[in-house]
ZABAVO-285196 format. One line per 4 residues: number of its first residue (from 1); their letters; for each residue x, y, z of C-alpha. Coordinates in steps of 0.25 Angstrom, whole numbers, plus 5000, padded with zeros to 4 digits. Layout:
// ZABAVO-285196
NUM	A	X/Y/Z | ...;
END
This chain:
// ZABAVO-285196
1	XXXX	5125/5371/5801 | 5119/5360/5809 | 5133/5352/5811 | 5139/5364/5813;
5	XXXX	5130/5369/5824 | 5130/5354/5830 | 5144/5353/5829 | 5144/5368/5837;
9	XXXX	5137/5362/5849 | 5146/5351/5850 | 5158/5360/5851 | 5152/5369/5862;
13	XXXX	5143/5360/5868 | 5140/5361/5885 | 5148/5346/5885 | 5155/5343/5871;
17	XXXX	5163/5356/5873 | 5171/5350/5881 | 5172/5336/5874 | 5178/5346/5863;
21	XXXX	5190/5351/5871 | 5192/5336/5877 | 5194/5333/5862 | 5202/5344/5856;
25	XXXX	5211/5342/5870 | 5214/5329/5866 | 5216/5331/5853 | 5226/5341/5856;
29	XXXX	5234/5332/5865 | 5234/5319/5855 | 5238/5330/5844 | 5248/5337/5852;
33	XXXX	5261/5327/5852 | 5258/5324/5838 | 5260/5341/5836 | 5273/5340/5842;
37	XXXX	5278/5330/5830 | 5274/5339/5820 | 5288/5348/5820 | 5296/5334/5820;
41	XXXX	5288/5331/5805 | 5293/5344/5798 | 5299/5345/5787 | 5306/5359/5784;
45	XXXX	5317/5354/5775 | 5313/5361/5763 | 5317/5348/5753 | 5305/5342/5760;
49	XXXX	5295/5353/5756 | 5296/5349/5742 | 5287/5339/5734 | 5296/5327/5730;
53	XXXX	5294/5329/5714 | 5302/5341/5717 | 5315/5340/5709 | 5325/5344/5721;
57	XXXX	5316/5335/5730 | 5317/5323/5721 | 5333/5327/5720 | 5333/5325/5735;
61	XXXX	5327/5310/5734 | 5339/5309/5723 | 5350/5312/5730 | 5348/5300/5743;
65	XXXX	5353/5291/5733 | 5365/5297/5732 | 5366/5300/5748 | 5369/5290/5758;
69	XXXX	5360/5301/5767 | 5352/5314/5764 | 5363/5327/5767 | 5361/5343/5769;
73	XXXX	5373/5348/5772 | 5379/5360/5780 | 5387/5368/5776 | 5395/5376/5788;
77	XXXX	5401/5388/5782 | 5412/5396/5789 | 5415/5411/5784 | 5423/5421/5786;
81	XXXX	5422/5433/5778 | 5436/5439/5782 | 5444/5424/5775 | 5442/5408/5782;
85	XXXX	5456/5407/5791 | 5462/5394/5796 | 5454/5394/5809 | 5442/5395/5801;
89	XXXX	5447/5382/5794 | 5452/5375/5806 | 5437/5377/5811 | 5430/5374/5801;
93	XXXX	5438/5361/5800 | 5437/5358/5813 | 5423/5359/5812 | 5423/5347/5803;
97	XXXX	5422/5336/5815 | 5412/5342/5821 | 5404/5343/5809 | 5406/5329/5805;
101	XXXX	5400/5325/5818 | 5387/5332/5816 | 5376/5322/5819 | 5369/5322/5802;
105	XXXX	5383/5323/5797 | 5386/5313/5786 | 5397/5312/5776 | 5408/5321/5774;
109	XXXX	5409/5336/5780 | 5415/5344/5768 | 5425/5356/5771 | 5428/5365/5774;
113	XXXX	5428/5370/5760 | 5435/5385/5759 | 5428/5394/5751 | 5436/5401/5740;
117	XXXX	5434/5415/5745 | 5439/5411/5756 | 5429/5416/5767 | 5422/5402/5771;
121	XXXX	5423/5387/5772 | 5413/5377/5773 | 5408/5364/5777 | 5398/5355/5773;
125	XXXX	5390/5346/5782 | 5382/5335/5776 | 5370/5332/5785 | 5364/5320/5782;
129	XXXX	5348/5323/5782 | 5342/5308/5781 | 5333/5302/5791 | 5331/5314/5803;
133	XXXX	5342/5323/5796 | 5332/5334/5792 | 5327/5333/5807 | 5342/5334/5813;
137	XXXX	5347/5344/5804 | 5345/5356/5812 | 5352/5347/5822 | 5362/5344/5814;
141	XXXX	5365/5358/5809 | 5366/5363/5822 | 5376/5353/5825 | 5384/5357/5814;
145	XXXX	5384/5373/5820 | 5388/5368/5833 | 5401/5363/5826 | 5405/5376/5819;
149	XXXX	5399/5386/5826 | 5395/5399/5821 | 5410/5405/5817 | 5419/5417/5825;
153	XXXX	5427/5425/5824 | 5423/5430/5809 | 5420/5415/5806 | 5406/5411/5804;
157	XXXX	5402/5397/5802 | 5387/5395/5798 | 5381/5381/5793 | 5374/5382/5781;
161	XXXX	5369/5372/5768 | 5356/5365/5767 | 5357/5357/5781 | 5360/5374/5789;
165	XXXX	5348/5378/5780 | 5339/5368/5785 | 5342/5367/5798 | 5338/5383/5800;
169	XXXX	5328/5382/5793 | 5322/5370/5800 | 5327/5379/5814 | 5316/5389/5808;
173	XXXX	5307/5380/5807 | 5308/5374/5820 | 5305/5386/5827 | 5293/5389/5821;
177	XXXX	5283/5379/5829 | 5286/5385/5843 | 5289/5400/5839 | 5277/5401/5831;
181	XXXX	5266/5393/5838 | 5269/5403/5851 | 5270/5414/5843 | 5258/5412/5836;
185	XXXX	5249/5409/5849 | 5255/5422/5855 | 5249/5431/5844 | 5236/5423/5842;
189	XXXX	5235/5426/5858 | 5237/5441/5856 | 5229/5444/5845 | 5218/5435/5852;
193	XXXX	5219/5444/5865 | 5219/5456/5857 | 5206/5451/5849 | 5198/5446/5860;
197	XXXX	5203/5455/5871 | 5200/5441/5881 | 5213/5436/5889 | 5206/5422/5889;
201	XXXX	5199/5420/5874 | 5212/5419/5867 | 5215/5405/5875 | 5205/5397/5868;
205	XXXX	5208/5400/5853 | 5224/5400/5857 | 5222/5386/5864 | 5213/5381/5851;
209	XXXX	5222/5385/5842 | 5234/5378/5850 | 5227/5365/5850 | 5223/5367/5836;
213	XXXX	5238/5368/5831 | 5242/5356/5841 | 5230/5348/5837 | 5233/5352/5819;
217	XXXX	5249/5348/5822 | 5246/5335/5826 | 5237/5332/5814 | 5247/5337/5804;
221	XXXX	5258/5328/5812 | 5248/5318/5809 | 5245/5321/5795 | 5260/5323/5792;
225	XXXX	5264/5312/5799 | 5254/5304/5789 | 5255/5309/5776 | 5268/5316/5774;
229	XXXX	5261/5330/5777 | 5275/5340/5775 | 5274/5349/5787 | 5285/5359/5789;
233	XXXX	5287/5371/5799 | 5283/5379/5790 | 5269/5373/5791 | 5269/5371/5804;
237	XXXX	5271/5384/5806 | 5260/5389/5800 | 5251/5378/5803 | 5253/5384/5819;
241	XXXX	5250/5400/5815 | 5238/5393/5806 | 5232/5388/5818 | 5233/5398/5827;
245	XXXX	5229/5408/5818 | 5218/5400/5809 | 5213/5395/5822 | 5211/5407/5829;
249	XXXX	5205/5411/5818 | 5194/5403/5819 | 5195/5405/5835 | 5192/5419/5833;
253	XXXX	5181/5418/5823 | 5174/5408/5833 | 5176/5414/5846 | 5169/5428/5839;
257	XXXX	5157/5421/5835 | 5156/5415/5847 | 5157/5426/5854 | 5146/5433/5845;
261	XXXX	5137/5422/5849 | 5140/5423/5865 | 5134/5436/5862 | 5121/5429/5858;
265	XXXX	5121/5416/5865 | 5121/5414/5881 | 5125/5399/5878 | 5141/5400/5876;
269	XXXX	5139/5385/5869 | 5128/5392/5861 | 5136/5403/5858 | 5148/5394/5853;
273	XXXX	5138/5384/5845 | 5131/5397/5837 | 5145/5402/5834 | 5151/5390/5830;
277	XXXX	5141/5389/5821 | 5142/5402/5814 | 5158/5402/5815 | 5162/5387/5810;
281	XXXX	5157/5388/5797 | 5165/5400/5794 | 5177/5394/5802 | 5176/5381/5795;
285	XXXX	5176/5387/5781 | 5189/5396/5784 | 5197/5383/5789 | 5193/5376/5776;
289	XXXX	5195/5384/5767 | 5210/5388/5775 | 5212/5372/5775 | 5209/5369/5763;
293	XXXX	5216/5381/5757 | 5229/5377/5764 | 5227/5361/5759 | 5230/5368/5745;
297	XXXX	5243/5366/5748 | 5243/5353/5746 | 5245/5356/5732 | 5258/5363/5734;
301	XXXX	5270/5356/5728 | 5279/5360/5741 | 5277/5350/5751 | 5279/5361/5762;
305	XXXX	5265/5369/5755 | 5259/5356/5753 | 5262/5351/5767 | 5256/5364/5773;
309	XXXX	5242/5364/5768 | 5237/5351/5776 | 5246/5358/5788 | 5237/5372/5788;
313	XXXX	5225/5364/5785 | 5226/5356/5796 | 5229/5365/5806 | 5218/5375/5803;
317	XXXX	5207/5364/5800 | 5210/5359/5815 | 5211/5374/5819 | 5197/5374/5814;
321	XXXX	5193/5362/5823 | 5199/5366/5835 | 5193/5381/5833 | 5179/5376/5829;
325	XXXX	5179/5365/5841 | 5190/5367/5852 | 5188/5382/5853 | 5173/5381/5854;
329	XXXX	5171/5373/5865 | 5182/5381/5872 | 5176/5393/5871 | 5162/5388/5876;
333	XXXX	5169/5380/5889 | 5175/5395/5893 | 5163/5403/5891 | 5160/5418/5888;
337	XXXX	5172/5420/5898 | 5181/5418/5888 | 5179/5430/5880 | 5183/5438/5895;
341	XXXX	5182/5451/5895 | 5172/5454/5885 | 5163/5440/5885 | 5152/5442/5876;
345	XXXX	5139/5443/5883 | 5126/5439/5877 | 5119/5451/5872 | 5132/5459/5870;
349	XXXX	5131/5466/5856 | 5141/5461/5846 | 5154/5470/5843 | 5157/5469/5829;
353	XXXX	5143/5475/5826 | 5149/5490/5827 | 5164/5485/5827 | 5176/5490/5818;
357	XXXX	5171/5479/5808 | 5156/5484/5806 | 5162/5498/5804 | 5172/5492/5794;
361	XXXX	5160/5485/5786 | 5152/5496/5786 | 5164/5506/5780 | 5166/5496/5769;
365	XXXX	5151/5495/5766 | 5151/5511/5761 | 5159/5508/5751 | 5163/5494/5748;
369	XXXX	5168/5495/5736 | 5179/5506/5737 | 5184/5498/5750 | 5187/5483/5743;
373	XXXX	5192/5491/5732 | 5202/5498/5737 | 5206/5485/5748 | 5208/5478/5734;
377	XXXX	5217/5489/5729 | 5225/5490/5741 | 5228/5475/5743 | 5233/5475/5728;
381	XXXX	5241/5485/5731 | 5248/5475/5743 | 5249/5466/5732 | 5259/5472/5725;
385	XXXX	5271/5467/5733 | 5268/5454/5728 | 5277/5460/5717 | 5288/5456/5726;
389	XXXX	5284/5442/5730 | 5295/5431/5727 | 5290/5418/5734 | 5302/5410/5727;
393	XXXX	5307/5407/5741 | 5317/5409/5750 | 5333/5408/5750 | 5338/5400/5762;
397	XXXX	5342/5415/5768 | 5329/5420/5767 | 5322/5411/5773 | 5325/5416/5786;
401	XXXX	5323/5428/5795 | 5334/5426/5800 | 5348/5422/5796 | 5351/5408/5801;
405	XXXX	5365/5400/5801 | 5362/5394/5786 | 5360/5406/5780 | 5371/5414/5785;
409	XXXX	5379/5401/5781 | 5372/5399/5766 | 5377/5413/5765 | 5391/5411/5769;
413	XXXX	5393/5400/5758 | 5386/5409/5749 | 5397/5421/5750 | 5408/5410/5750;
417	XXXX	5405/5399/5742 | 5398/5395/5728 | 5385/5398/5733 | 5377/5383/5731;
421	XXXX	5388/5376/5738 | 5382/5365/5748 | 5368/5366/5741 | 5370/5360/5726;
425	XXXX	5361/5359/5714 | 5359/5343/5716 | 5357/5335/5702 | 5352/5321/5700;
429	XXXX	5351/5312/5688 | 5355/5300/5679 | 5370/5296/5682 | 5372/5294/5667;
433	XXXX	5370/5309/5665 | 5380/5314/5677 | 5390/5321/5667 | 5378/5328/5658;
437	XXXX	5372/5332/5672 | 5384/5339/5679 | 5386/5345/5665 | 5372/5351/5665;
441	XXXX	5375/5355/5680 | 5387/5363/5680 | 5382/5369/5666 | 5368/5375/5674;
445	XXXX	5372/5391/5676 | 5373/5393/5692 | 5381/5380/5696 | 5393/5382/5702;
449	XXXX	5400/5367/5699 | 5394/5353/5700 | 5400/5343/5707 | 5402/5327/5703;
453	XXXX	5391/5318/5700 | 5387/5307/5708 | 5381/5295/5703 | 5373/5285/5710;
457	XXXX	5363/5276/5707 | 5361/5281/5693 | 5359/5295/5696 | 5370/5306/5697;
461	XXXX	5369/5317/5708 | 5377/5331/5704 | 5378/5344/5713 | 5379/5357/5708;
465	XXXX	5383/5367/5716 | 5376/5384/5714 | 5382/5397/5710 | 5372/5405/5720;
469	XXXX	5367/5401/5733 | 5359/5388/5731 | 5345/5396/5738 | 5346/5408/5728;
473	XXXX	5336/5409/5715 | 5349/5410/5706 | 5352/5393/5714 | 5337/5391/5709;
477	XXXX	5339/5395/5696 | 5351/5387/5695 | 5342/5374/5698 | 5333/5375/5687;
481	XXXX	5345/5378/5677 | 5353/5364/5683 | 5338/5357/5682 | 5337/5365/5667;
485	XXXX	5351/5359/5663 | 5351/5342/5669 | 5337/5341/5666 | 5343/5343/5650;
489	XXXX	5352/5331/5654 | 5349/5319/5644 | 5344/5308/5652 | 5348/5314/5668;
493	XXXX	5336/5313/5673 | 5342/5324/5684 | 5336/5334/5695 | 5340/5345/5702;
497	XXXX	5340/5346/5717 | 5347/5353/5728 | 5344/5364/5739 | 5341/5372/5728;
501	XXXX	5334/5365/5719 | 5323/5362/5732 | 5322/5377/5733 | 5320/5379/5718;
505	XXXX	5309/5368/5718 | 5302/5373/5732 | 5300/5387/5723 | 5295/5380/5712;
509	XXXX	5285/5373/5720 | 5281/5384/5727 | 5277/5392/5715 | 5270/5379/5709;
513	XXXX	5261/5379/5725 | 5258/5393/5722 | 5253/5391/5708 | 5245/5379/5713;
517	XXXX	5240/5380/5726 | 5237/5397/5725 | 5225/5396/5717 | 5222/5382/5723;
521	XXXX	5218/5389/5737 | 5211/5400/5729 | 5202/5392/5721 | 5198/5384/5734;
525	XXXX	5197/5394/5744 | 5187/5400/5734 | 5179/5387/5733 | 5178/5386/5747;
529	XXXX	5174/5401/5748 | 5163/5399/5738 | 5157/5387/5747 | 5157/5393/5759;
533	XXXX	5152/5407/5755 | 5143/5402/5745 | 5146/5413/5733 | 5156/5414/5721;
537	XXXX	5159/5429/5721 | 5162/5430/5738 | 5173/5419/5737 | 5180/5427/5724;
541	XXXX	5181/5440/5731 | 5185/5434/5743 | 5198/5426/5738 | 5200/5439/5729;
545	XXXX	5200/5446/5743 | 5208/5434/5748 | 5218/5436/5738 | 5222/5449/5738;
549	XXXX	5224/5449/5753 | 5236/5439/5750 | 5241/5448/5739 | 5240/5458/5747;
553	XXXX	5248/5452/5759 | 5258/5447/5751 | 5261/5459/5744 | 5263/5465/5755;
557	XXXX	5270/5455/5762 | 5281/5454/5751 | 5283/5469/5753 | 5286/5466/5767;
561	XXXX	5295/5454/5763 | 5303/5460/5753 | 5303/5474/5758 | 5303/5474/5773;
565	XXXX	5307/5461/5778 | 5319/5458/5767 | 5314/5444/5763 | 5320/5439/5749;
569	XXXX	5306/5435/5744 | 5293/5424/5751 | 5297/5408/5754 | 5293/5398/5747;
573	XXXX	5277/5394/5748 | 5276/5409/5752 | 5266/5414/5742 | 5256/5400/5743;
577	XXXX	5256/5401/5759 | 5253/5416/5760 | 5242/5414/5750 | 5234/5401/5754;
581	XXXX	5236/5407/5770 | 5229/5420/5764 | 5220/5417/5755 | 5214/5403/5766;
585	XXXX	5216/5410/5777 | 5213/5425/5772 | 5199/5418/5766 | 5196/5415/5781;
589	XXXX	5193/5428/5786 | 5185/5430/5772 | 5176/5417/5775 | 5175/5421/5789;
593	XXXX	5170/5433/5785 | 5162/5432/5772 | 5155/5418/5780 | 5151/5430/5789;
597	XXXX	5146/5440/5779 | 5138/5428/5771 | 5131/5424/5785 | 5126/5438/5787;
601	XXXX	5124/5442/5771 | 5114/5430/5772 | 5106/5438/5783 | 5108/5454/5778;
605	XXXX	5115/5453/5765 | 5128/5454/5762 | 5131/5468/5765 | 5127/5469/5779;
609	XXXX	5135/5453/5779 | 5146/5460/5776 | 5146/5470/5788 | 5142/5462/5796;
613	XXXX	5151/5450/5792 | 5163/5461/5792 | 5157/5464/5806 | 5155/5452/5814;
617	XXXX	5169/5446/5808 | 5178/5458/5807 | 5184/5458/5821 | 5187/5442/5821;
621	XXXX	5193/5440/5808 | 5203/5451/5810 | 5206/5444/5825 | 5206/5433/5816;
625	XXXX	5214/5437/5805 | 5224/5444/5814 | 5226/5431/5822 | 5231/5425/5810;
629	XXXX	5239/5435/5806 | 5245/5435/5818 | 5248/5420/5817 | 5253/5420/5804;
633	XXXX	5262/5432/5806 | 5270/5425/5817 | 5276/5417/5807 | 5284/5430/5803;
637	XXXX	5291/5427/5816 | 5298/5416/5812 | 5311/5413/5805 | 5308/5409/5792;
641	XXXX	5306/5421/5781 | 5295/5411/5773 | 5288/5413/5789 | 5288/5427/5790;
645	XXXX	5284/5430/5774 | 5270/5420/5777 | 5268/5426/5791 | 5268/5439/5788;
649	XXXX	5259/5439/5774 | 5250/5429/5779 | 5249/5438/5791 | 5247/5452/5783;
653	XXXX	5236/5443/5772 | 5228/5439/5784 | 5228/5453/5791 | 5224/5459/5777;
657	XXXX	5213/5448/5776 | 5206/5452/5788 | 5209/5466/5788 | 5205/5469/5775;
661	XXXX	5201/5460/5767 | 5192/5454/5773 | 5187/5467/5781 | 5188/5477/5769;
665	XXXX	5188/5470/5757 | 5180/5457/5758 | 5169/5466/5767 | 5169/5478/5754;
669	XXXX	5168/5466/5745 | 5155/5460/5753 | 5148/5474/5753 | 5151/5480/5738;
673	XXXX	5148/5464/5732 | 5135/5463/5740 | 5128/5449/5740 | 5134/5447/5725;
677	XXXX	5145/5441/5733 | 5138/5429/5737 | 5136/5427/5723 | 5130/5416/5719;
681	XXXX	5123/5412/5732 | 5112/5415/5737 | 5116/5428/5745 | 5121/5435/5732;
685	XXXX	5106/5435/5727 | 5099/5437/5740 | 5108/5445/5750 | 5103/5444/5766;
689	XXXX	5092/5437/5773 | 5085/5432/5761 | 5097/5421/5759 | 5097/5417/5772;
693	XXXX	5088/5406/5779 | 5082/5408/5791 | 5093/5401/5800 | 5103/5411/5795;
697	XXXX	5093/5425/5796 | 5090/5419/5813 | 5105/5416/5817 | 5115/5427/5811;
701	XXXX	5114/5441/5818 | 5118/5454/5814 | 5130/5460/5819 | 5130/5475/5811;
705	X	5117/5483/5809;
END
């Protein structure tokens, strides 16, 4: 307590406050240009997300020798449902010396090839990716449209293959930084206008959290830069709404303490040290136990998951910082005038003694037993649509909210040619088994034909080209039955690998992350619970409360998916995210609650704790769970269906912790339990001042009768 107390003054001294700012402003300005490079370091090509032991990963590394470059290709599609005519065919060929002089373009451009119904013709463009191609190729694709136009006259054109696919996808991506970092400050800005009623108070945590994202950017250039850190925009995504909503967070539940104490202090810097004082532990344990929750994914297979635990980490750890440091000091350089209109003046009675939440409290405590039963009964009941979930991933289609060129051109090809063209099955082993390898190919149910080997340098490299469309589950299926049938090859030695093989192995990985690293974050958010509240039987109940909160919202969220939005089934990773942002951050508002309720139990026992823990935290941990709600909910706003699905369940799991779990249920808990909830400290044998010391029974005031 002493360091924390020391460290308080130092913050919000009459001088050091200001040396504080100087500091955080010139860490801010080192870390800014570094910020900026962060977007130039992402990798969203999906091949990369994959650990390198992956079969279709290590079937990438195989096939550069035999490439003179690394190639995606193309594939320009023209269509036209009514027949193809000769001045479809003039174009199209026309359209070859254009094509071949697209900057990225190496070797032959092939086609057009007719279909053989007759509707469509295509051409594929090799792109070649080595170097900065993966950097270029949304560039190069563009480049590509530019030559053949979008189609008239009943002709459509559309560029499609693996190179259209990444190019939208990486367009989506590129969006995001700009779109959803303005998006996110303006609904931080209006739900703190609506929660403080102050025109001016919102400035300070909007500016903190700002420098905070800008200042956690730099650091994780830094750190991926270094170590080989795999950021993407999907982390960077939600490393931005993580900030902003995490450290408001922690803004809000600072900024009410203080405020309390301003009612009891005529000394501002006095004010800020007592509340830093009393707030910071609390805060400091709910930023490491999110942390280290979200380092948990280091274990993940999926470099992508893996890649986004030190990434969240990092942001809410200097989040932390800057809330705990920058924000203090701010708030004592402005005064009470900050808080304009209502300042709190010294003497003035404290509001959430006869508030909505004291009323609430004192409801549950007639009857806390019937209350957190029949919470419990209705949140399984919102569990049930969990029956639906299908987290296998999502087709190339689905992926979007919209309908980009790719997709409208991947099903084009589909309606007109054998459905895996441009994306085949890849097969590499031992040359001397080239003939027994094609055999066992083209006998694997679901390919179409395999075309002739290649040999070179002792190994032999055969393509098989897919009866259904190389993103579908049939595709996937087809995978393991080509891996089933070359891996009975005497002596071959071979792999699978291919667009769909990458897909096949991302799900695979995904399901192996959930096994793993689901119980991983349980088992060590309950340790952490257990230290910090001292008990056994507390932590239990409250990651059982925890818990079903994310059944809950997912369930319903699944509904919504399935029933309402049209979605074919959750991305990828879905499932882990939702979970270890729940459960970290929905245990948050539980420890700043419960760290309350302990404070006071140890002064009045632990059903007057409960009250008036319920009480004196109930109006800012709503502000604060609807902040990050509202952060995490303008994810839903972007382009990507995996975006919208994580916004929107994260969004409804946080609103259901603060609204009810931690309002209703965790407070009936508190109050039918009694002190056998500390259990086996000292509180569960000696409930109120009898287990406090003298410090705590002088310091902590009452805020309900």
């Amino acid at each position: 307590m002493s360091g924390v107390s020391g460290a308080a003054r130092l913050v919000c001294g009459r001088w050091t406050k200001w040396a504080v700012v100087i500091v955080w402003l010139a860490i801010v300005a080192s870390a800014g240009p570094l910020a900026g490079k962060l977007s130039g370091i992402q990798q969203n090509d999906a091949a990369q997300w994959l650990p390198g032991d992956a079969e279709a990963t290590q079937v990438i590394e195989l096939q550069r020798r035999f490439q003179t470059a690394e190639v995606s290709p193309a594939v320009v599609v023209y269509e036209r449902t009514s027949g193809i005519t000769e001045a479809d065919r003039a174009k199209a060929a026309a359209d070859l010396g254009g094509l071949s002089r697209v900057d990225g373009v190496t070797g032959q451009v092939a086609g057009p090839i007719p279909a053989a119904d007759g509707q469509a013709l295509q051409v594929v463009v090799p792109l070649d990716m080595a170097g900065d191609g993966w950097d270029k190729i949304g560039t190069r694709v563009d480049a590509i449209r530019d030559v053949v136009g979008s189609g008239s006259g009943g002709l459509s054109v559309h560029v499609a293959g693996p190179a259209g696919v990444t190019a939208d996808n990486n367009a989506a991506f590129a969006s995001i930084d700009g779109r959803l970092l303005m998006a996110t400050i303006v609904v931080v800005i209006l739900i703190l206008l609506f929660t403080y009623r102050s025109p001016v108070l919102w400035l300070l945590p909007v500016m903190a959290a700002g420098l905070a994202l800008t200042a956690a950017q730099g650091v994780i250039y830094l750190v991926a830069e270094n170590t080989g850190l795999t950021v993407n925009g999907q982390s960077a995504g939600i490393l931005t709404v993580l900030v902003f909503g995490a450290g408001t967070d922690y803004a809000l539940l600072l900024v009410a303490r203080y405020r309390e104490e301003l009612r009891r202090h005529a000394d501002r810097h006095q004010a800020m040290a007592v509340a830093l004082r009393r707030a910071v532990p609390a805060i400091v344990a709910s930023a490491a136990t999110v942390a280290i929750g979200m380092l948990c994914l280091l274990f993940a297979q999926m470099n992508s998951t893996a890649g986004l635990g030190p990434v969240t980490a990092i942001g809410v750890v200097v989040a932390l910082i800057v809330m705990i440091t920058l924000l203090p000091a701010l708030l004592v350089i402005f005064g009470r005038w900050i808080f304009w209109p209502v300042k709190p003046r010294l003497g003035s009675a404290e509001p959430s003694a006869a508030g909505l939440w004291a009323r609430l409290g004192r409801a549950i405590g007639r009857r806390p037993r019937p209350v957190w039963i029949a919470t419990v009964l209705v949140l399984g009941a919102m569990s049930l649509g969990l029956t639906w979930l299908d987290a296998g991933g999502l087709s190339a289609e689905d992926s979007f909210v919209n309908r980009p060129d790719s997709v409208a051109g991947q099903e084009a090809l589909g309606r007109h040619y054998t459905a895996g063209v441009g994306q085949p099955v890849v097969v590499i082993g031992k040359a001397e088994a080239a003939s027994a390898l094609r055999t066992a190919v083209a006998g694997a149910d679901g390919i179409a034909e395999v075309g002739e080997p290649v040999v070179k340098d002792g190994l032999v490299r055969l393509e098989g080209t897919l009866r259904d469309q190389p993103d579908s589950d049939a595709a996937q299926a087809t995978v393991e039955r080509v891996r089933e049938a070359v891996r009975a090859v005497p002596g071959a030695e071979a792999k699978v690998g291919g667009q769909t093989a990458l897909a096949l192995d991302m799900s695979e990985a995904y399901s192996h992350d959930d096994r793993l690293v689901i119980p991983l974050v349980l088992l060590v958010v309950l340790v952490i619970l257990g230290l910090l509240l001292r008990a056994v039987v507390a932590p239990i109940l409250l990651m059982a409360t925890v818990v079903l909160s994310f059944s809950a919202a997912l369930g319903v969220s699944v509904l919504v998916f399935e029933h309402l939005l049209g979605f074919n089934g959750e991305g990828g990773g879905f499932t882990l995210l939702v979970f270890v942002f729940l459960v970290a951050l929905g245990i948050d508002y539980n420890i700043f609650l419960m760290h309350r309720v302990r404070e006071e139990a140890r002064l009045r026992g632990t059903r007057q704790g409960a009250l008036t823990g319920l009480a004196a935290t109930g109006g800012v941990i709503t502000s604060a769970g609807v902040v990050l709600a509202g952060t995490f909910a303008v994810l839903a706003s972007l382009p990507l269906v995996f975006f919208v699905e994580l916004g929107f369940a994260v969004a409804l799991g946080v609103l259901l912790d603060t609204l009810v779990v931690r309002s209703v249920l965790v407070t009936a808990l508190n109050l039918d339990f009694g002190r056998r909830i500390w259990w086996p400290s000292r509180l569960a044998a000696e409930d109120g001042a009898a287990a406090a010391g003298p410090e705590e029974r002088s310091e902590t005031p009452a805020l309900v009768p």
